[in-house]
Structures are given as structure tokens and as C-alpha cells.
Phi, psi and omega in degrees: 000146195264115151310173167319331175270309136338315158302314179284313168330316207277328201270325150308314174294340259187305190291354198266287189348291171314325167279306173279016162282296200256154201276313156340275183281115179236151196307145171272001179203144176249073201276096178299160186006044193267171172276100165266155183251114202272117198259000153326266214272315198061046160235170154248156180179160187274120156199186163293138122302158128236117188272141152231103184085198157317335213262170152262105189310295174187178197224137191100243183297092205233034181312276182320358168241033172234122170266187190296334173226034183273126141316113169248127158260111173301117162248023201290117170128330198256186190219164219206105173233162163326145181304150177255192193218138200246105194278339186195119251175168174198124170291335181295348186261013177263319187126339190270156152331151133338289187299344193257340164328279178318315164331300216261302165223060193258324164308331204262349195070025163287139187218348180246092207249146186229102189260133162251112189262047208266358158253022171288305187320320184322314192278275171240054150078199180275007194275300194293336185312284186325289180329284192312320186288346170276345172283320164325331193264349173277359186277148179292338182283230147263089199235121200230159177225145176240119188279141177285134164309311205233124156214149355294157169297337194261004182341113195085335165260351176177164199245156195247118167300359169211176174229134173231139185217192185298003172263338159299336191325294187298333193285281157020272183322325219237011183276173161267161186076009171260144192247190035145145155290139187282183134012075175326016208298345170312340182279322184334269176306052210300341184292318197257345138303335176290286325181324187228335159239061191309306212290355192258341170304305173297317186315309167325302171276335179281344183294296200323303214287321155331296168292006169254353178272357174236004161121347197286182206251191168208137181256117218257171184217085175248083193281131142070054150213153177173143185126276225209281163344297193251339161288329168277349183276340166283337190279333184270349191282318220119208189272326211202126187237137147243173182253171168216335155311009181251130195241348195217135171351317193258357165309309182286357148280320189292296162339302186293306196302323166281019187081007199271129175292109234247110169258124161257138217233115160222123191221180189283358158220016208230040162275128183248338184309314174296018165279291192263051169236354173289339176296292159357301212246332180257316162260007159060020179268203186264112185315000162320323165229029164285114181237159175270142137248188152234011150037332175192100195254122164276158161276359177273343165287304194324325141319289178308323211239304199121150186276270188272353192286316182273338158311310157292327132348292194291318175298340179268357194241022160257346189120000193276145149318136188280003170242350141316312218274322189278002180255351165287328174262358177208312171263350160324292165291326178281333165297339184275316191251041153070003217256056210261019161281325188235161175099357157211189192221084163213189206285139175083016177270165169285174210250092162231133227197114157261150163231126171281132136291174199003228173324152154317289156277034184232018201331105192264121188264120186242352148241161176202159178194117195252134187023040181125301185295131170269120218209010160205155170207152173091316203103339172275163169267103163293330191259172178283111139263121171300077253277118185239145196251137175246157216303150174318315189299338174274028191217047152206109199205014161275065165354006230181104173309163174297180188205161197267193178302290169318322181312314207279352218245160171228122187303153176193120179218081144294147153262358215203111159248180162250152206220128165288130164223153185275154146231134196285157159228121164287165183050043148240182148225047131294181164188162166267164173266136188226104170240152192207144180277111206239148148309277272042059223253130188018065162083333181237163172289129176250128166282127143253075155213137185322306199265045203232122170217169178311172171189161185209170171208098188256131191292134186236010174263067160056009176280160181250346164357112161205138192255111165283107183189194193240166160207121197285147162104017165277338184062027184255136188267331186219184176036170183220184191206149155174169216225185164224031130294083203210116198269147042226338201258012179060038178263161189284131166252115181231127175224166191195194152292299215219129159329289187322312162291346195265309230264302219276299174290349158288341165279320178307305187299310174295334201280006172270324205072069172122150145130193197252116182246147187210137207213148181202081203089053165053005148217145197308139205241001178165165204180151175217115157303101209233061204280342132355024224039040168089331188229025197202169154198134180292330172284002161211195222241155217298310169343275157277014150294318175299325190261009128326293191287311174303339171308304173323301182291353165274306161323317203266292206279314186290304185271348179262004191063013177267121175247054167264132182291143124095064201266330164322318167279332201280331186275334172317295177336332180285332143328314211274103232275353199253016183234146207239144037221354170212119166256202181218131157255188158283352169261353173137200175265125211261137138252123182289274157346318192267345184071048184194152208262137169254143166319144206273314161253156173235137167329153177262153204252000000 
């Protein structure tokens, strides 16, 4: 029996039948004479669009479906691709809702988001999944979740406010708008997860294997692995994994050779694409199952820059062809997530429709039109997205009394340690192993070197945890800053000059439940509240977050001297115990290949 949707299906499907038949029935739009760009075929050539309803009736000569009251629009000149697709993404790392996302890039001509929400799951779980995924179902667009197999990804390097394993799946599975498993990373380091953690390897494999037995995809994360290493981690994926994780040429050869759907990564601190688009531009292979992401976007680039448009963009100013580069965002992408209504512009897809002005390759989006409706122009947004609040119960999850100065700092008494430590990398969320030799000054360790500075990790899912060390390459001169942006388990990340200040914004921050803090002379000089589990926020609206946020990164840059871009993120990052090669968490400092927490000092030997 054809459910509801099916029914409407049938009656649409039945009403495009009828325009192109009958003497009657005519297109409700026209776009005339634009360079449609066939992401098929890969040419361009002049024809028509014609729409009825959401869907597109055909493309080329549509003389004969326009009546007395069909809208022709002139595009003569201009060029008219498919809406594009952000294949793997986080709302949480814009700071924002779905909806206030969308706001923001829905003008750019984004029209498709494949959201991983595993760092709400992180906090609170399947409660907070579930929240997203319902906001996700008011959108007009296309907005989707690949739900987490595992949290923490990490079992034993650091704690999670809820723990989800292959026994959450199917409940998962039954939110609306989830396709799929998210981000494999328990799996990352898969030599030294075998070895140490089996049971998070089989769980891995009964999850993946489950979403292929109901059709979902799965997403794979194979950071700095290959050979042996990366044929089992696709194996634990399923049959068929993308990456999003690959930074170096030969990583995206190796990947491409296996069938690995390639998310080449350009995000607000993270750029990999012009690395791995050289397998393409160098090694001449075939770009079929080369896709574009942003995996982590602020919302003031998108403002400033553009989402997928300017990725693409950035991909024509490597050497990619501009209708290569726009089949990496659309049939490229609609083909990996099954989404075969969108990602191209032919009869019965639905009509989400760009029209670039001038060059190609300088996509300039000057129009957008999502399932028929013409809903930007300009860059502004024509249609109502409603502003959505989400339940109390996900906006109180900061766990964790204040803490002093001395909390943050680590006793020893040594005159002399040797100190496990990060080195920061910009634009990666790689990082180095750095050990040095530190003093001992009344009882606790002192950095001496200018760009060495404290970092912390204080547990805020009801744990008393805190992980201690320094990291070189932040470049900050006064004050300290911290957040409950701390990827993957959220726990508060504080780094700084001086204890006293580090103390003072990690207290601001619990006492927000969540957000952003920034202290400077033992008080706080500015803040953003993010109640969101800590990690989003519902009280303002996409806009006046970007001019929030650039207030902060200003703030950040003029009174603390840190000029590092995006340095919030860049401080999230440092966590993130499943990207090698020594992070910091709440259990200390992690080496990520070897799977195991290091002392934060050691005798010097």
C-alpha cells in the first residue's frame, strides 16, 4: 500500500505527466535561455528549464509549456546548476540551530546539508539527537543526520556525557531525517583500537552492518592510515565508506583506488582540499567519487566568504574544470547519499536551481530556487524560516562546580620535569607531540618559553577530571579564554597566559552552562552563551551570532595578541583525542596512534 507520501508523489508525478502531454496543463515557470550546466554529461549549452510544482518538467527548448499564466523568468546569459550539497557538516560548529544555519546558507546556494550531530550525542545523547533531528524535519530544505555509532569514540581517553553504542542504533534510526551512521572514529587508529579495544571494533561492525541491511550509508573517518589499516577500517564501515579525514594526496589515491568516497575538506580551519584534489589535477584519476565538504564552518565565513559556493570556487582556482568542480557538490554528492531527487537538473528531480551571475568561476550565486519556489536573491533570503527553540532539558548540562587557579595547574616536586606537550598546526585539527624540559617553581611546573603556554581540560559531565599541559604555536600574549566546545566529548577547554585568568573564564563558563568566556586581568572582558548542551545557540538569530562572534575573535586578537584565524576552533580541536598526533582531554594528554593517556610529566632522565 503507497503511503502518504507516496500519494503525493503519484499526484505530482501524474500533474509534470499532464503539462507535457496536454493541450491544457502548463509549466508554472520558465527560466529562459540560461547555460544550463549538465553535471551528467559535463557540458554546458543554452536550453530552458521548466518547472511544475516543485519538480522540473525538462530542460531544453520549453517554448510549448508556457501559458497564460506560466512565469518566464530571463536568464539569458547566466548559468543555472543544480542547489549544491555540503556532504558532511556540524551545526554545532557553526554555534547554530539548523534553522539559523539555513538562514545563513541557504542564500549561497546550499540547498542540501548531511549534518553529524554526534557532538550534542556527546553531551546528552540520544535525547539531544532526537531534538535535532526534529528541527531538521521543519525545514523546507533538505537537512539530514548520519546519527554516532559510538560515544565517546574513545573509550578510556576521555568521558562523554552519555555513552551510545550499536544498541542505540535502531531507536536512532526511526528519528526523522536520519540516512545513515555518522563519523566511524572509534575506528580511526583501527591497529591500536584492535589491540586494545576489540569489542568497540565488533560493535563497529554490528553498527555499520545493520544500516546496510536497511539501505543507510555510513561514514567513514580514516585519518593517517593505509594499507592494511585502511582496508580494515572500510571493512568495519561496510561495503562502501566515505572519508572526510584525508589531508594528503596520497592518502586520496590510495582512498579513490578503494571505492572510498573522498570528502575533501575546506572548512574555517581546516583546509585539505588543495592537497587531495592533486590525486585529480596530477594523477589524472577520476573524480566520481571526489566530493567537497566543510565538516566545520563558522558562521561569519559564510557571511564573509560563502558555503559551498566559495569551496567551490577555491577548487576552480586549483586547476579543477568549474563543471568538475560543481558535480564534487551535486551529482557526485547525490549519488554517495542515495538522494536521487536532487544533484541534477532533469525531468522529475526536484527544481532546486542556481543561477550563477557572471563568470562561472567566480560563482557568484545570484539567485536560488529550492523546489520551484524562489526563496533568494541577492544573497538575502526571501522565505520565513521559523525560529526554533529547543527543550529546556538539552540546555542544562554543565555538570561541574568552579575551580581555583591551583586546580588548573601541575604540582611536582621536582626541580626539573620533562612535560608531554601539544603543538598546535593552524588550519589543521592535526596537531604535534612536543616534550620539554620545564621547571619547577613552589611546587608546581612553569613554562619557560614565551609561546608554551598552560591548556586544560575540565570535566563537565559530572566527572571531577582535569587534564593538564601546555601548547606550543597559540601565540596569545595576555589573558586566557574557554569554552564547552571541545570536540568530540565536550568537555571545558581553557588555555591561557596565567592560571588566575584561565580560572576566572572557566568559571564564567560554568556559571552560563555552556558558551564561550574571555578574562583578562583575573575578569571576564566578554562572553557568549551557548545553553545548547553547551554547545549551540537558540537565543539569537544567525546574524547576530556572526556579529557576536567576530566581536570575540577581535577581542581575542586586540587584548589577548592572539592572531591565529578562528583561534575557538582551533582550541576545540585540541581534544579531539581520534586525530593524531597528541591531544589533551580530561583524562591528560592523549597519544592518539598509540591509544593511550601520557603522563603529563615525567622524570627527566
Amino acid at each position: 500500500m503507497l503511503n502518504t507520501n507516496d500519494l503525493k508523489m503519484v499526484a505530482d508525478r501524474l500533474h509534470c505527466v499532464d503539462a507535457l502531454m496536454s493541450d491544457v496543463v502548463f509549466a508554472d515557470k520558465v527560466l529562459k535561455g540560461g547555460n544550463v550546466v549538465n553535471v551528467i554529461t559535463r557540458e554546458i549549452y543554452e536550453a530552458d528549464i521548466a518547472i511544475a510544482g516543485e519538480f522540473i518538467l525538462m530542460v531544453g527548448d520549453c517554448s510549448k509549456l508556457i501559458g497564460d499564466k506560466t512565469e518566464v523568468i530571463d536568464v539569458k546569459g547566466k548559468y543555472l546548476t543544480p542547489g549544491f550539497i555540503d556532504s558532511h557538516m556540524h551545526f554545532e560548529s557553526a554555534m547554530l540551530t539548523a534553522t539559523e544555519f539555513s538562514r545563513l546558507s541557504l542564500p549561497t546556494g546550499t540547498t542540501c546539508l548531511i549534518s553529524d550531530p554526534h557532538e550534542v550525542g556527546n553531551v546528552l545523547g540520544k535525547d539531544a539527537i532526537k531534538a535535532m533531528a526534529e528541527e531538521c524535519a521543519t525545514l523546507p530544505h533538505h537537512v539530514y543526520l548520519r546519527v554516532p555509532a559510538l560515544t565517546p569514540d574513545c573509550p578510556g581517553l576521555e568521558t562523554a556525557g552519555r555513552n551510545l553504542d550499536s544498541k542505540d542504533i535502531p531507536e536512532m534510526f526511526e528519528y526523522p531525517t536520519v540516512t545513515g551512521i555518522g563519523e566511524i572514529q572509534g575506528v580511526t587508529g583501527i591497529k591500536f583500537v584492535y589491540d586494545n579495544k576489540y569489542d568497540v571494533v565488533k560493535d563497529t561492525i554490528a553498527a555499520s552492518t545493520y544500516a546496510e541491511s536497511l539501505g543507510k550509508k555510513v561514514d567513514g573517518n580514516a585519518a593517517e592510515i593505509f594499507g592494511e589499516e585502511l582496508a580494515s577500517h572500510i571493512i568495519c564501515g561496510g561495503t562502501e565508506i566515505s572519508c572526510h579525514e584525508t589531508t594528503t594526496k596520497e592518502e586520496c589515491v590510495e582512498k579513490l583506488r578503494y571505492g572510498v568516497y573522498v570528502l575533501m575538506r575546506e572548512g574555517s580551519t581546516q583546509s585539505n582540499m588543495p592537497e587531495c584534489i592533486k590525486a585529480i589535477t596530477e594523477e589524472g584519476l577520476d573524480s566520481r567519487r571526489a566530493l567537497l565538504a566543510t565538516d566545520d564552518m563558522l558562521a561569519e565565513d559564510i557571511i564573509k566568504k560563502g558555503h559551498m559556493n566559495d569551496i567551490v570556487r577555491r577548487t576552480i582556482k586549483e586547476g579543477v574544470d568549474p563543471v568538475e568542480a560543481i558535480q564534487m557538490v551535486t551529482i557526485n554528492a547525490s549519488t554517495w547519499h542515495n538522494l536521487h531527487l536532487i544533484g541534477v537538473l532533469a525531468p522529475g528531480k526536484y527544481a532546486d536551481i542556481n543561477i550563477i551571475d557572471g563568470k562561472l568561476e567566480d560563482m557568484n550565486v545570484a539567485d536560488v530556487y529550492l523546489k520551484g519556489e524562489h526563496i533568494a536573491s541577492n544573497g538575502e533570503l526571501l522565505m520565513d524560516l521559523q525560529p526554533y527553540t529547543y527543550p529546556e532539558s538539552v540546555k542544562h548540562s554543565v555538570l561541574r562546580d568552579k575551580i581555583s587557579a591551583d586546580d588548573l595547574k601541575i604540582a611536582s616536586d621536582e626541580k626539573e620535569v620533562m612535560a608531554n606537550c601539544i603543538g598546535l598546526i593552524v588550519l589543521q585539527n592535526l596537531s604535534e607531540d612536543y616534550r620539554v624540559k620545564l621547571p619547577v617553581e613552589d611546587g608546581f611546573v612553569k613554562s619557560n618559553e614565551e609561546d608554551l603556554l598552560p591548556v586544560a581540560v575540565i570535566g563537565r559531565h559530572g566527572q571531577k577530571d582535569i587534564g593538564k599541559s601546555f601548547i606550543k604555536g597559540f601565540n596569545i600574549k595576555d589573558g586566557a579564554f574557554a569554552e564547552t566546545v571541545s570536540h568530540d566529548t565536550h568537555n571545558l577547554i581553557v588555555i591561557g597566559t596565567n592560571y588566575e585568568d584561565m580560572a576566572a573564564a572557566a568559571n564564567r563558563v560554568i556559571e552560563m552552562q555552556g558558551g564561550v568566556a574571555v578574562a583578562k586581568g583575573g575578569k571576564v572582558i566578554e562572553e557568549l552563551p551557548l545553553r545548547i548542551c553547551g554547545l549551540m545557540t537558540d537565543e539569537m538569530k544567525g546574524q547576530e551570532l556572526v556579529d557576536k562572534t567576530i566581536e570575540l575573535h577581535e577581542i581575542v586578537k586586540t587584548e589577548l595578541g592572539c592572531d591565529i584565524p578562528a583561534p575557538f576552533m582551533h582550541l576545540a580541536f585540541l581534544s579531539l583525542a581520534t586525530s593524531p598526533k597528541w591531544k589533551i582531554t580530561d583524562k591528560g594528554v592523549v597519544d592518539v596512534k598509540n591509544y593511550k593517556v601520557l603522563p603529563s610529566i615525567e622524570p627527566v632522565k
